[in-house]
Backbone bond lengths (Angstrom), bond angles and torsions (degrees), N, CA, C in turn:
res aa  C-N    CA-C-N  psi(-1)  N-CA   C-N-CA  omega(-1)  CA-C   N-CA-C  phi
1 X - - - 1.459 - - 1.525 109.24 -
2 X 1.317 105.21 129.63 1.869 107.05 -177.50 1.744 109.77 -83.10
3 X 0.937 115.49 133.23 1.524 106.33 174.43 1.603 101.75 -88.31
4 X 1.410 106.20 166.15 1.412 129.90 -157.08 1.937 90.78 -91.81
5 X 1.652 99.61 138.04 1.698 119.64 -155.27 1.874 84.64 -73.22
6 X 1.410 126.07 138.84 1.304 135.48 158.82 1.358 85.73 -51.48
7 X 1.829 96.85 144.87 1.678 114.25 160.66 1.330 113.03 -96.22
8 X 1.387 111.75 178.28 1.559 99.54 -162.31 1.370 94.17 -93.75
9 X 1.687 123.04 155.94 1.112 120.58 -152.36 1.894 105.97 -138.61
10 X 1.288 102.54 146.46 1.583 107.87 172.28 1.039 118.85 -108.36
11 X 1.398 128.30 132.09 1.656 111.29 177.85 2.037 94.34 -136.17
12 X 1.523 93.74 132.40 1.705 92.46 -166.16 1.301 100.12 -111.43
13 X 1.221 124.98 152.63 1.491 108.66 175.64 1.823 80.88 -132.17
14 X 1.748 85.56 142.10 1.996 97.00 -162.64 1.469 89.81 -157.35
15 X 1.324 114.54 144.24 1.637 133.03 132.23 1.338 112.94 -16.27
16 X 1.573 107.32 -60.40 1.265 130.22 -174.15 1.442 138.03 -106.71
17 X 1.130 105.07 82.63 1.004 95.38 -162.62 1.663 114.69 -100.71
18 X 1.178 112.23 18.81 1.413 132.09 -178.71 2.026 100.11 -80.39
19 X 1.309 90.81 -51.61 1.612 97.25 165.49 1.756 121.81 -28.93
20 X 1.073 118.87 -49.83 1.170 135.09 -166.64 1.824 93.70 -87.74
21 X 1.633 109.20 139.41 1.843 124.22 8.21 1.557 87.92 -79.88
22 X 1.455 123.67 -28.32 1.608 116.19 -151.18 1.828 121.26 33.01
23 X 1.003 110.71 -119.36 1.399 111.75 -156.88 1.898 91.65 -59.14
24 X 1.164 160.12 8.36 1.443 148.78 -113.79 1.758 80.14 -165.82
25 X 1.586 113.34 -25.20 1.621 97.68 -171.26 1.522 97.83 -94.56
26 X 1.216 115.41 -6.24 1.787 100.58 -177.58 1.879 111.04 -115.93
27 X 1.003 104.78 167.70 1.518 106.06 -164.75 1.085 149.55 75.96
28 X 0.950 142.86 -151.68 2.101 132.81 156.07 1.583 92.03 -50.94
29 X 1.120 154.87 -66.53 1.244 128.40 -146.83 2.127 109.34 -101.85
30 X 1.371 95.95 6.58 1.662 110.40 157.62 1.292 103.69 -72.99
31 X 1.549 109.88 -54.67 1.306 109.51 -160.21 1.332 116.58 -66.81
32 X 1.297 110.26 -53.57 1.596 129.52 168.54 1.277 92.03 -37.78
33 X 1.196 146.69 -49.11 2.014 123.50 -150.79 1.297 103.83 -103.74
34 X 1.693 128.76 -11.06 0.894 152.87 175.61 1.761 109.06 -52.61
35 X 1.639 96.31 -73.21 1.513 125.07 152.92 1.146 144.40 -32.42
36 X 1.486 112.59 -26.50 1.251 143.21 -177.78 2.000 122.15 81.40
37 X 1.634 86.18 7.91 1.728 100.62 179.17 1.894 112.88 -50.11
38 X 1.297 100.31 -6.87 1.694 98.44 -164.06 1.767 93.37 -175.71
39 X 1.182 100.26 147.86 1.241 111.66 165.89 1.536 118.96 -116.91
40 X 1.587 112.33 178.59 1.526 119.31 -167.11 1.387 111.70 -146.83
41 X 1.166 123.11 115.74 1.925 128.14 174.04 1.208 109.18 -106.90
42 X 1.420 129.66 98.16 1.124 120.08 132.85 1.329 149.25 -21.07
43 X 1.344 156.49 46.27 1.907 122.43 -147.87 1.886 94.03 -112.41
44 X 1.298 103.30 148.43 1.406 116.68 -178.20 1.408 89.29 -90.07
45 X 1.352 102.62 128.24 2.067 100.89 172.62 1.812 98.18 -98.75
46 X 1.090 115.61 10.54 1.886 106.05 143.81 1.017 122.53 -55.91
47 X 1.422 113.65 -50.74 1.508 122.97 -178.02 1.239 104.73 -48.93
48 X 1.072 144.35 -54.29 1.283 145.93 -172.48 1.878 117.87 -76.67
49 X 1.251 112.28 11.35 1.550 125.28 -173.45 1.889 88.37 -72.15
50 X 1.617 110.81 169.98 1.640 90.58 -160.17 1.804 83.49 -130.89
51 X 1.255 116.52 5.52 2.068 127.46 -174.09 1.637 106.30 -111.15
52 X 1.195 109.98 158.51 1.475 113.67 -173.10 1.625 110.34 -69.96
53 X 1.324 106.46 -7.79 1.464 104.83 -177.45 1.188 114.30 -111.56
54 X 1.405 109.01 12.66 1.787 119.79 156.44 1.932 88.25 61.68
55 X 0.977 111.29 62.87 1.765 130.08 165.70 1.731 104.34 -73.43
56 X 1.232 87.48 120.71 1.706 89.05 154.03 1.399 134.58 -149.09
57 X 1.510 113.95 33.41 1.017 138.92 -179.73 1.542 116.22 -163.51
58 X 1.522 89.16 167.14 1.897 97.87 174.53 1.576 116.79 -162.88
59 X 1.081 112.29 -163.95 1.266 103.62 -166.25 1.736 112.04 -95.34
60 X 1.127 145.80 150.76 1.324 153.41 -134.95 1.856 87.68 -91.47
61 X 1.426 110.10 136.97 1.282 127.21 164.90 1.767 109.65 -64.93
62 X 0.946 116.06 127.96 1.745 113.66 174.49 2.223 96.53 96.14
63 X 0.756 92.29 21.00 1.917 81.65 -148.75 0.852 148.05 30.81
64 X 1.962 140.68 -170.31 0.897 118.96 -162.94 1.709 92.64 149.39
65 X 1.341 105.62 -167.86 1.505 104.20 -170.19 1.608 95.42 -121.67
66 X 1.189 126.05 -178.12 1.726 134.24 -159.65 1.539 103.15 31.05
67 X 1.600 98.13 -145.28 1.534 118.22 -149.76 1.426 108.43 -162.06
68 X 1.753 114.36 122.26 1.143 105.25 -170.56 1.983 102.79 -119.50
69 X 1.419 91.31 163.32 1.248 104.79 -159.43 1.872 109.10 -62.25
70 X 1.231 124.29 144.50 1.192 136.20 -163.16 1.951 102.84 -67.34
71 X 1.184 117.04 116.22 1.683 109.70 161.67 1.483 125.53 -41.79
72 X 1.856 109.93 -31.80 1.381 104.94 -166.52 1.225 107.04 -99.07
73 X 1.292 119.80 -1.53 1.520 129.59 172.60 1.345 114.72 -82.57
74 X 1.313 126.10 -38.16 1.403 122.25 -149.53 1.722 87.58 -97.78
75 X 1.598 103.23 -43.64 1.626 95.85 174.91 1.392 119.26 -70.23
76 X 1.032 152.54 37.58 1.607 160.36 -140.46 1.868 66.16 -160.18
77 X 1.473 112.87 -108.77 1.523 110.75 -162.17 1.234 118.68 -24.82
78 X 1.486 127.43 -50.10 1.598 124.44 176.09 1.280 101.55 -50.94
79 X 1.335 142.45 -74.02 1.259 143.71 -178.33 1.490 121.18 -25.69
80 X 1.577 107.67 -51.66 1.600 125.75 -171.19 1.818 90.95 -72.10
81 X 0.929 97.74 -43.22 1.756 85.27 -172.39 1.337 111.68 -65.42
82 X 1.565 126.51 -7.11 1.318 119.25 166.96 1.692 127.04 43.45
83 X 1.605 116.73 51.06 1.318 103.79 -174.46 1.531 108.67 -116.80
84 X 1.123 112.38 -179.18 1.916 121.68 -157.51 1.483 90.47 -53.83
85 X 1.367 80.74 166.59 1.991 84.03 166.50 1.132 119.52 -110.97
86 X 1.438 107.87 38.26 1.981 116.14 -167.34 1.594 72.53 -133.69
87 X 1.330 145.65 1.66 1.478 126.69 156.46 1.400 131.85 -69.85
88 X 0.963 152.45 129.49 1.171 169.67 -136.44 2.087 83.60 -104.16
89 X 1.704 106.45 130.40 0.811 119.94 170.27 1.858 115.54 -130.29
90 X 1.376 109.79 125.56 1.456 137.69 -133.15 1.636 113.50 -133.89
91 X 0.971 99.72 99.45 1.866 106.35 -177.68 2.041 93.42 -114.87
92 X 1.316 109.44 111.10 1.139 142.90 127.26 1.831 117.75 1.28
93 X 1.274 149.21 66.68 1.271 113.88 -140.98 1.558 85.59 -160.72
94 X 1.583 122.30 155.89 1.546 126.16 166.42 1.018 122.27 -65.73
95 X 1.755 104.35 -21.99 1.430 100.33 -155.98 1.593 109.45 -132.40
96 X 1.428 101.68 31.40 1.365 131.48 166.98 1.690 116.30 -64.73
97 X 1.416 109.73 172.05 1.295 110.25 178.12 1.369 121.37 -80.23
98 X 1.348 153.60 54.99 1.412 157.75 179.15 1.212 121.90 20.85
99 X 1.536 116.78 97.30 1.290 132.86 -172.18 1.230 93.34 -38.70
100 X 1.437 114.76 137.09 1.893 123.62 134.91 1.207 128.92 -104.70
101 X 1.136 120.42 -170.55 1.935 122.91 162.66 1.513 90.99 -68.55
102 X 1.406 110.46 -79.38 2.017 98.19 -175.11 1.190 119.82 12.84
103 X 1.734 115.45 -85.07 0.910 157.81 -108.61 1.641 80.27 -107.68
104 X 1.449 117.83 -50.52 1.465 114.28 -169.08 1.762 102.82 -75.64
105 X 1.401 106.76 -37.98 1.666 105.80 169.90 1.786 112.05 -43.29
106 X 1.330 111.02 -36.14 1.451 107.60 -156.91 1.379 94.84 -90.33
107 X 1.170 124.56 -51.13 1.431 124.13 178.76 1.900 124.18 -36.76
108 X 1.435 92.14 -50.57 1.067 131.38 -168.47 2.193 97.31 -65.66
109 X 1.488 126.25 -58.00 1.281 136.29 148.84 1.141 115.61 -42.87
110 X 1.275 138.28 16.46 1.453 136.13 -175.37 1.063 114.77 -130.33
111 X 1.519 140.70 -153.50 1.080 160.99 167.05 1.395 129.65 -70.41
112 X 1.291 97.31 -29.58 1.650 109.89 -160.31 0.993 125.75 115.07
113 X 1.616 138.08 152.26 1.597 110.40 172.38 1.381 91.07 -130.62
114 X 1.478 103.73 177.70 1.589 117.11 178.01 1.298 108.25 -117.31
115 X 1.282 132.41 118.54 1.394 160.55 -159.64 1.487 111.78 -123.67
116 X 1.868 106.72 110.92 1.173 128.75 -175.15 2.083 94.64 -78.53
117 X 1.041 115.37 139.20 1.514 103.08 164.74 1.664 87.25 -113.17
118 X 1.503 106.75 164.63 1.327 128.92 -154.52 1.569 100.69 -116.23
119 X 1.461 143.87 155.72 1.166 163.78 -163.46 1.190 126.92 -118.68
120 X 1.307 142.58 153.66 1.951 109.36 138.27 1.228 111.39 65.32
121 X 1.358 111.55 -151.32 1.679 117.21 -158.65 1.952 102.20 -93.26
122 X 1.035 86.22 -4.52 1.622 114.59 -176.19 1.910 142.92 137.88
123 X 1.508 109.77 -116.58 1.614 107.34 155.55 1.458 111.56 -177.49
124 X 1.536 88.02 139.92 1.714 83.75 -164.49 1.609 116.11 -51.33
125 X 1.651 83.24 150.37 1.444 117.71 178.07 1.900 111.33 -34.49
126 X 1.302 90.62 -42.43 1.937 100.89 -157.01 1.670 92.53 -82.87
127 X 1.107 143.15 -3.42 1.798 133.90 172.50 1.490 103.43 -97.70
128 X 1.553 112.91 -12.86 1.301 112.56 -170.03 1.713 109.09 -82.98
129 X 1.448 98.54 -35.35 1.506 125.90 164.11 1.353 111.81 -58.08
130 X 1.341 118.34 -78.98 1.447 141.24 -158.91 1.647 109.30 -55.51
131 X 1.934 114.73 -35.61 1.236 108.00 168.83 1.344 114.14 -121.53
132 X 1.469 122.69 54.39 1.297 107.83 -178.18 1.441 140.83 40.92
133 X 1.254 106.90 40.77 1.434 121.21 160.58 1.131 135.92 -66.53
134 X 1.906 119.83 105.88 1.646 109.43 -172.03 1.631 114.59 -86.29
135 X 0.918 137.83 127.47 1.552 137.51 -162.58 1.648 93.11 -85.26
136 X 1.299 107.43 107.99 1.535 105.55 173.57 2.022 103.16 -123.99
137 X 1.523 96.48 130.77 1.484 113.14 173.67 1.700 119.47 -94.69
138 X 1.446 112.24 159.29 1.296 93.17 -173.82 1.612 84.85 -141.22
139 X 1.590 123.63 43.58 1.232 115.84 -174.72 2.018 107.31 161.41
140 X 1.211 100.07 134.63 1.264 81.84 156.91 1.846 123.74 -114.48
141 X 1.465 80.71 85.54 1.915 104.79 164.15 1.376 107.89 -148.39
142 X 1.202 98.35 -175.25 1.951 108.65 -162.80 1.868 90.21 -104.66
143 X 1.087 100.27 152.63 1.860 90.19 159.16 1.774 98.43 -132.75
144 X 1.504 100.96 179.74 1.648 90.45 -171.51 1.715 97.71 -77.35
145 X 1.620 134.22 -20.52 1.180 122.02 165.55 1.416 106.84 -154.62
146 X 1.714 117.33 -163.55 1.762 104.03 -164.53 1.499 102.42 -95.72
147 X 1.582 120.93 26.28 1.407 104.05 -156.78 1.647 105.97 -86.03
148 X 1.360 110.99 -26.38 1.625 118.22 179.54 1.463 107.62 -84.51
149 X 1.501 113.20 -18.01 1.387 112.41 171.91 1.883 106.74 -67.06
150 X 1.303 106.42 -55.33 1.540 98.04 -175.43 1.389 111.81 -74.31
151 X 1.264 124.45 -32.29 1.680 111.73 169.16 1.738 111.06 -33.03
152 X 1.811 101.77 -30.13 1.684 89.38 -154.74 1.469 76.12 -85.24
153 X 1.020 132.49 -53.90 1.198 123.21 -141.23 2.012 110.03 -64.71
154 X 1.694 104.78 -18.63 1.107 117.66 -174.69 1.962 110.58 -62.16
155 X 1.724 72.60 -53.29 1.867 89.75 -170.26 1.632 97.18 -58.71
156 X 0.871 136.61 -34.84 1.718 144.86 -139.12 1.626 77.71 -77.06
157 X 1.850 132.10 -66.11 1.241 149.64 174.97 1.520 104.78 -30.66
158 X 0.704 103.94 -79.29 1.805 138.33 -169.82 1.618 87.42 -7.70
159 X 1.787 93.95 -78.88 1.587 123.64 -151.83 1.230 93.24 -52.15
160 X 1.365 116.59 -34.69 1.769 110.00 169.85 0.823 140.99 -54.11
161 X 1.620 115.68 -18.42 1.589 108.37 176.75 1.358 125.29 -87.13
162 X 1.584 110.13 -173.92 1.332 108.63 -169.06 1.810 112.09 -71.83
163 X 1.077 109.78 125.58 1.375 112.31 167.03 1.591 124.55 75.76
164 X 1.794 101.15 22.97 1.464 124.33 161.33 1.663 108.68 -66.25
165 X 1.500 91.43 -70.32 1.226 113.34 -175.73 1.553 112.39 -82.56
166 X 1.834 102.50 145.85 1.545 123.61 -153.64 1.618 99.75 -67.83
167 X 1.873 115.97 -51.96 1.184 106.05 -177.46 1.679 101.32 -131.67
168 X 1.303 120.22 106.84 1.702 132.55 -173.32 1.652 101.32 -41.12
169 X 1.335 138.56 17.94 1.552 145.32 -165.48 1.202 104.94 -117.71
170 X 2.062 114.21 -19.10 1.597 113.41 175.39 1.483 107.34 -92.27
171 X 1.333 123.14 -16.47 1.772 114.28 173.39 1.381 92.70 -95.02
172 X 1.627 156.29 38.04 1.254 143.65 89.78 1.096 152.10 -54.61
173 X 1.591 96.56 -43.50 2.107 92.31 169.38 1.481 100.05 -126.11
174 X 1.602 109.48 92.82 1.569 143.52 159.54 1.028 115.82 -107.99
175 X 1.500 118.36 -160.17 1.315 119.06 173.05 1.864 94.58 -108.87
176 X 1.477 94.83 152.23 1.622 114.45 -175.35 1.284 100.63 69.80
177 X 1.177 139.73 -4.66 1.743 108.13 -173.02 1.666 106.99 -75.23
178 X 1.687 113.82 -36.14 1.802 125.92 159.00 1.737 116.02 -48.50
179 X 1.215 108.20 -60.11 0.769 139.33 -162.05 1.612 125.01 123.86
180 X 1.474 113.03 10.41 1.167 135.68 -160.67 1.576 101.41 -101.26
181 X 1.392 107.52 170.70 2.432 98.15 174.33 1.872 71.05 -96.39
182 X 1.326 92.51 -172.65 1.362 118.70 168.13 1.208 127.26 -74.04
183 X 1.213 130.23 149.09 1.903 122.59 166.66 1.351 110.93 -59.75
184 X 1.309 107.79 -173.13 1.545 111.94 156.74 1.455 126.06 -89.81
185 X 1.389 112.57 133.29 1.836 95.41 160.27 0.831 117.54 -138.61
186 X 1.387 116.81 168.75 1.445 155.49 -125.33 1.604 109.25 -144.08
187 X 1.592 122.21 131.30 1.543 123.46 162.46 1.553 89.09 -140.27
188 X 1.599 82.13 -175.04 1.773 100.96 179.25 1.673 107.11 -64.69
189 X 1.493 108.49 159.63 1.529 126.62 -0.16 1.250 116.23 -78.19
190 X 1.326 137.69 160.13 1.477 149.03 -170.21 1.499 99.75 -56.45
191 X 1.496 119.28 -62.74 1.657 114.17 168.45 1.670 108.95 -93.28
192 X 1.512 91.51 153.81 1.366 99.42 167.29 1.671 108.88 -146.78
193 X 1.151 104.41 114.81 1.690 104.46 -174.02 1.490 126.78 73.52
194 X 1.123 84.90 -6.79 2.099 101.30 -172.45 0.998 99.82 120.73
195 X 1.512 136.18 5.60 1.783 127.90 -178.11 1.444 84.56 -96.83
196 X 1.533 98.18 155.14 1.221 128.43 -157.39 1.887 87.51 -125.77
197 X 1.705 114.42 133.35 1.560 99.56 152.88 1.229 106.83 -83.78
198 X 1.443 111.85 152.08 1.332 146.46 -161.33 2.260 91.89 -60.23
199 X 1.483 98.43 114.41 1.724 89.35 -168.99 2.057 109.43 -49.08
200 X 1.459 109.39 -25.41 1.520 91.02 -150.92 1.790 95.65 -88.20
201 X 0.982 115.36 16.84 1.808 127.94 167.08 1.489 93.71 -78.75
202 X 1.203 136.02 -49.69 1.002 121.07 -161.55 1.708 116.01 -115.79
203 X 1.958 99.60 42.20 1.303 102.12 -159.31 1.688 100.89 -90.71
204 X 1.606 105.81 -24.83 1.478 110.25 -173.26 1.830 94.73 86.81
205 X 1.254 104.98 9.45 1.590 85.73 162.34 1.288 120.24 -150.84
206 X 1.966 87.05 112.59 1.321 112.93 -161.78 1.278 132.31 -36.06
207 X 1.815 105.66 -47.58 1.284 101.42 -179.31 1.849 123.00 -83.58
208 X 1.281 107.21 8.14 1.491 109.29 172.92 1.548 107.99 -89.89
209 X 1.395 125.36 -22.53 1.122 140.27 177.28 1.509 104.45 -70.33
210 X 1.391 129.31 -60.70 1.000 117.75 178.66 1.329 120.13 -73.57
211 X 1.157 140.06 4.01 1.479 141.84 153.70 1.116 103.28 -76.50
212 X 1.352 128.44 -48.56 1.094 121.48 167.25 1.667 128.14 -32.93
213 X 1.120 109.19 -77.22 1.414 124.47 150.30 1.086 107.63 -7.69
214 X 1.176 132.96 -105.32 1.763 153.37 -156.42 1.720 101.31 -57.72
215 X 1.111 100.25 -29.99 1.901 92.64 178.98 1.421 89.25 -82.76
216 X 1.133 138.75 -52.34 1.438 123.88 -174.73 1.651 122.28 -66.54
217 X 1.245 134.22 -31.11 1.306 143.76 117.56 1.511 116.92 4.84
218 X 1.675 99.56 -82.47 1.595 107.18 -178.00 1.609 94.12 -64.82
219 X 0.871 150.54 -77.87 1.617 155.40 -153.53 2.039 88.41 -39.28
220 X 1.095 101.09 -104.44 1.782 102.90 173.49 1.675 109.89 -24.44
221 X 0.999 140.93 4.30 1.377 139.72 177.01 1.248 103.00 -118.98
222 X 1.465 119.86 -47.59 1.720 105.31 168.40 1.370 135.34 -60.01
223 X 1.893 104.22 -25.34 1.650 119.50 179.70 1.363 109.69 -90.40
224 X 1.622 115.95 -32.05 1.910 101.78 -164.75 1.802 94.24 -90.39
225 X 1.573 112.28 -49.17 1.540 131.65 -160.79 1.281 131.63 -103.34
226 X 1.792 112.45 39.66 1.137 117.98 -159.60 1.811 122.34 -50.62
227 X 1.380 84.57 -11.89 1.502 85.92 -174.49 1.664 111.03 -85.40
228 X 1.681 104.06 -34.96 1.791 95.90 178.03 1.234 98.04 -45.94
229 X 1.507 118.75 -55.76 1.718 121.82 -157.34 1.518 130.19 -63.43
230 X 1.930 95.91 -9.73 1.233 103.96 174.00 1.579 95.64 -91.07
231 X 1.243 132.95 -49.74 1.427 105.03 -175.70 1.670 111.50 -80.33
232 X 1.102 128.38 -17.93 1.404 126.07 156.48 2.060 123.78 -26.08
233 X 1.688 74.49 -35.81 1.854 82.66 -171.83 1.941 100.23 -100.93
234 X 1.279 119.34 -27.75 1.241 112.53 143.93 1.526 140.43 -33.94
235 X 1.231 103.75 -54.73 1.983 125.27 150.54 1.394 105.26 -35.80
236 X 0.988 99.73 -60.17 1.297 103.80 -155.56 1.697 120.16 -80.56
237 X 1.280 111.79 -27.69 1.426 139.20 160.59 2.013 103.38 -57.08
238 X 1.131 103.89 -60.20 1.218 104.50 -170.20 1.723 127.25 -72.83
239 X 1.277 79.96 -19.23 1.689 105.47 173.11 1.302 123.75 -77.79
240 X 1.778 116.64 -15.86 1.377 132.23 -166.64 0.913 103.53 -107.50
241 X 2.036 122.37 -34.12 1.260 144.63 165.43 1.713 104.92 -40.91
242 X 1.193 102.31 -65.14 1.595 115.40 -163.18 1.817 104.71 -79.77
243 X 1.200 124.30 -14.33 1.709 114.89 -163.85 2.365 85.24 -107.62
244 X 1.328 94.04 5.96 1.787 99.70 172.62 0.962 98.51 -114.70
């Protein structure tokens, strides 16, 4: 008898864990956890505070203003959550490495990871060390903690798996899956306001459409994302390099 494949799984460690699933319980990725396509862990890292007053913070070594989260607390919760060691371990952070699609492809092929969200002025340096914590950003702004940061980063996963999404052809032509943003699109009605859809969308011929596409793609990638397009043409340099 085969046992049934683990789904891919989230495990958050938060203040809040009342937050959760929120925005993650409704929609394609409601439905999905609903289904059993993916699972979801909550853990309160209070629980894991080690004083009668359930402490999980203090005041910053060197000083400074706020209060950052305790080393022996947060590592007590990593521990208690007890997960594989082929999981991807995930701290929430400004000053993390800048989420991509990549990055969400790989996550997303895996197991799941477990994602500390962050507090306060932050959390010490030495748990970030001590348990392998990768500092991943999804922005450069502050939020008041990482819990809306990993929702995004959760949902971003989610839509990736098998049999979230309606037809597996829309987590291909998006924005970032090329390295390109997306085109524009267009449905009925044919006018809207005096806008016209673009006639060769509705030429019935496919392959002018998809040129279409990709030149409009590259065009919106050179004006909003100069930087995809600078390493876009790097790709592409190196790719011509190597197939010579």
């Amino acid at each position: 008898m085969t046992s049934e494949p683990t789904p891919w799984r989230a495990t958050v460690l938060t203040l809040f864990p009342d937050m959760f699933p929120g925005p993650l319980g409704v929609s394609l990725a409601g439905k999905a956890l609903a289904g059993g396509l993916w699972a979801l862990e909550a853990r309160d890292i209070r629980a894991s505070a080690i004083d009668r007053h359930r402490s999980v913070d203090d005041t910053p070594a060197g000083g400074g203003p706020g209060m950052v989260l305790r080393a022996d607390v947060l590592a007590a919760a990593i521990d208690e959550a007890a997960i594989a060691s082929d999981r991807p371990r995930l701290l929430m952070s400004p000053r993390g490495r800048p989420l991509t699609q990549s990055q969400v492809v790989d996550l997303a092929a895996g197991p799941g990871p477990l994602i500390v969200c962050g507090r306060f002025e932050g959390i010490d340096q030495r748990v970030i060390e001590a348990r392998g914590l990768e500092e991943v950003s999804i922005g450069d702004y502050v939020l008041s903690g990482g819990e809306i940061a990993a929702m995004a980063l959760i949902d971003a996963c989610v839509r990736l798996l098998p049999g979230v999404m309606g037809k597996q052809a829309s987590g291909t032509e998006e924005s970032f899956s090329e390295g390109l943003l997306e085109y524009p699109q267009y449905t009925r009605p044919q006018e809207f306001e005096g806008r016209q859809i673009p006639e060769i969308l509705i030429s019935g011929d496919h392959a002018k459409v998809a040129a279409w596409r990709l030149a409009q793609s590259e065009a919106l990638t050179q004006t909003r994302r100069p930087d995809l397009w600078a390493r876009k043409a790097v790709q592409r340099g190196t790719k011509s390099t190597t197939d010579g």
